[in-house]
N, C-alpha and C positions, 0 to 999 in steps of 0.2 A: 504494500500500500504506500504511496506516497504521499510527504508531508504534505504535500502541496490538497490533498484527497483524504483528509482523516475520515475513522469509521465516525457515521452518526446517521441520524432520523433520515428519512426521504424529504422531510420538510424544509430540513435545513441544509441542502445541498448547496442551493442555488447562492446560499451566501457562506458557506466554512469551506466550499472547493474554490479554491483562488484559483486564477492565471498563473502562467508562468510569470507574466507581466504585471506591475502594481500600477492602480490609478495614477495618471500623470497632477506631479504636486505643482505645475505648472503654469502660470497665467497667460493671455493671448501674446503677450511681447517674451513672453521666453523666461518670465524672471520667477524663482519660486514661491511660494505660498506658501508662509507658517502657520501650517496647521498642524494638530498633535493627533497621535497613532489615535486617541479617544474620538477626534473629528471625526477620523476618517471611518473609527469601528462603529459613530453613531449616524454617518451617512450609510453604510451599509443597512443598518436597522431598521431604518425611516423607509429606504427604499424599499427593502425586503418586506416593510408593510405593506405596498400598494398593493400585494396580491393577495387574496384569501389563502385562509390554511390549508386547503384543497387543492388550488391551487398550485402551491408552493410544493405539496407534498407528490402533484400530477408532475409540476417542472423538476422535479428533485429524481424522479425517476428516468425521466427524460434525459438528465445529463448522465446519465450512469449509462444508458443504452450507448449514448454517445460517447463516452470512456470507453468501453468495453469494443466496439466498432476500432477508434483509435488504436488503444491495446493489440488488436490482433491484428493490426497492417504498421505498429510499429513504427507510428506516426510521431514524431517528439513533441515534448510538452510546446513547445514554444509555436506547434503549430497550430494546438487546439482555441489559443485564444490570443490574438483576433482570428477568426477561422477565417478560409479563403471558401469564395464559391463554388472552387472544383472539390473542396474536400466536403463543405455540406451536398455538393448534390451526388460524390459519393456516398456517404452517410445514408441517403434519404434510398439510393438507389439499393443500398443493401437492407435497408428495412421492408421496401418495395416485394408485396408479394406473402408476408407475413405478417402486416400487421394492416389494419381497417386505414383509410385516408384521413380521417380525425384523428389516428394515434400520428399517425404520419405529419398532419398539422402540429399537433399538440410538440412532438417531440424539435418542430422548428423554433416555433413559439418560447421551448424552453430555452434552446440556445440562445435566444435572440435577446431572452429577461434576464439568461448569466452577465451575456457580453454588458448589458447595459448596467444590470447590478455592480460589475465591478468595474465601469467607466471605461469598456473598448468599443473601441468602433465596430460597428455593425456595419458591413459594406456587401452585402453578395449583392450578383446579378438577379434580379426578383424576376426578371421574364424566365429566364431557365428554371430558378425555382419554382415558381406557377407551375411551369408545363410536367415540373419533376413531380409535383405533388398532384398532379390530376392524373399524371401515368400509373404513378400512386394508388390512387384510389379503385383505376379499373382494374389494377392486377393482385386488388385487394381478395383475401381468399373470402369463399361465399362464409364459413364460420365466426369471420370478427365482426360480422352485421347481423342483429337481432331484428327477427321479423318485426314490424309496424303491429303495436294492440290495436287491437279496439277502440274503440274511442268511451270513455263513460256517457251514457246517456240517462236523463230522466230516468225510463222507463227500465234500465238497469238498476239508478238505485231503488228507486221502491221496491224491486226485486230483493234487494240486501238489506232492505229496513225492513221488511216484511222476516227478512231470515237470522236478523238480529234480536237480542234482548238488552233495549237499552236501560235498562234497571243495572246490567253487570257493568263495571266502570269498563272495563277494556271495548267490550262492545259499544259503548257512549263514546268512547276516545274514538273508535275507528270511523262511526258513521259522523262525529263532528268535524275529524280532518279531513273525510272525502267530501263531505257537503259542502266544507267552507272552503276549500279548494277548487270545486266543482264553480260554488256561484259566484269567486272572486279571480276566478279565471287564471289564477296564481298556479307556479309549477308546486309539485307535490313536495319539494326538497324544503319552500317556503316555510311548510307545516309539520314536517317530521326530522327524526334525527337519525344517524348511521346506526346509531348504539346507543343506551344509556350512559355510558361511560361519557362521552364525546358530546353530551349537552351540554352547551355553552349559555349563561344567560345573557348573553351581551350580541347572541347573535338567534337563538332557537326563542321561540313562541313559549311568552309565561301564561299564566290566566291574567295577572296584572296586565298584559299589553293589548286586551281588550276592554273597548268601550264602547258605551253606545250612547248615541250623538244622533240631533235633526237635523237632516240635509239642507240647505239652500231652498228646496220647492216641499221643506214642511214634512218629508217624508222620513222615518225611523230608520237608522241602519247602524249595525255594526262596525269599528272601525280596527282593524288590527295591525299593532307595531310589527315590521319581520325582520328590518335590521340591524346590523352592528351599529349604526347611527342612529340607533333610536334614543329617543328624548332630544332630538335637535331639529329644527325647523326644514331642516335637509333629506328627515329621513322619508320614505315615501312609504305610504298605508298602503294593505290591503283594505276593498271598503265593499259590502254590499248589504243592501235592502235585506229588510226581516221581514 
């Protein structure tokens, strides 16, 4: 393993795998910038915020694939960051055919939030990339694509309310997150969580983060907090009629 690559989480890849190369301490006329190791390990931090933990922990695998690609063609450190275009659309060409055209995205996507996390330039040819990532996707094997559901309709749930007892709490939880998911047209991840373990209250649905409020035209509705920005003028509601 190298220094450069200590063992830790998926989450925290994209910021404890460094470059070969460190952030330039540099201003636009050449002259340096005193800033201290604590600056530079708290721009790391701020940045590695703008992505969710999910995220982070999707890009953090991403670069491991892309280690491990490097690794077996013996590539040196000092090529992998800044990377060149012929070496990403190598990359992409050897994931081509084994993995879905979303993983294929996702895995560009990660290099592209290393190189910016630790202040390199991002420069590939994007036409050649485009065309890599849609070659991508048709020679995607038919197993990393999950057939399309069904769609939930009305007449679906009352089928499941009808087969529920909502007197038991878990049966109440199940028919309150697909109903209130259903009429606020919100994805399902809105309203549930991975695990028990992994409920966050600064990002997963309290009973505190519902309220109910009169609309504009006088009418009753529901209104529920779903972000990490909740409690700030910024954060945006789920809302529908009762």
């Amino acid at each position: 393993m190298s220094p450069l690559r200590p063992h830790c989480l998926a989450r925290d890849r994209l910021r404890l795998w460094v470059p070969g190369i460190s952030r330039s301490l540099l201003d636009h006329a050449g002259s340096p910038v005193t800033i201290s190791e604590n600056d530079l390990d708290r721009i790391l931090t701020v940045i590695a915020h703008s992505h969710a933990p999910s995220t982070r922990e999707s890009y953090g695998s991403g670069l491991l694939v892309f280690y491990v690609f490097c690794d077996s063609r013996n590539v040196p450190e000092s090529q992998h960051c800044p990377a060149s275009s012929i070496l990403i659309l190598a990359f992409i060409a050897s994931c081509a055919g084994l993995y879905s055209g979303k993983t294929l995205k996702n895995y560009l996507y990660s290099m592209r939030a290393w190189h910016l996390l630790h202040g390199q330039a991002w420069r590939v040819e994007q036409d050649q990339i485009s065309l890599a990532l849609e070659g991508g996707k048709h020679l995607a094997p038919a197993a990393s694509t999950r057939p399309k559901w069904e769609p939930f309709t009305m007449s679906l749930i009352i089928r499941l309310h009808s087969a529920l007892d909502l007197s038991t709490s878990l049966h109440a939880a199940v028919y309150a997150c697909l109903t209130t998911s259903f009429f606020t047209l919100a994805r399902t991840g809105k309203f549930t969580v991975p695990s028990l373990r992994s409920f966050n209250p600064l990002v997963h649905v309290r009973v505190s983060d519902m309220r109910d409020e009169t609309d504009c035209n006088g009418f009753r509705v529901t209104i529920v907090e779903t972000t990490i920005l909740r409690g700030t003028n910024d954060a945006p509601d789920c809302i529908y009629k009762c």
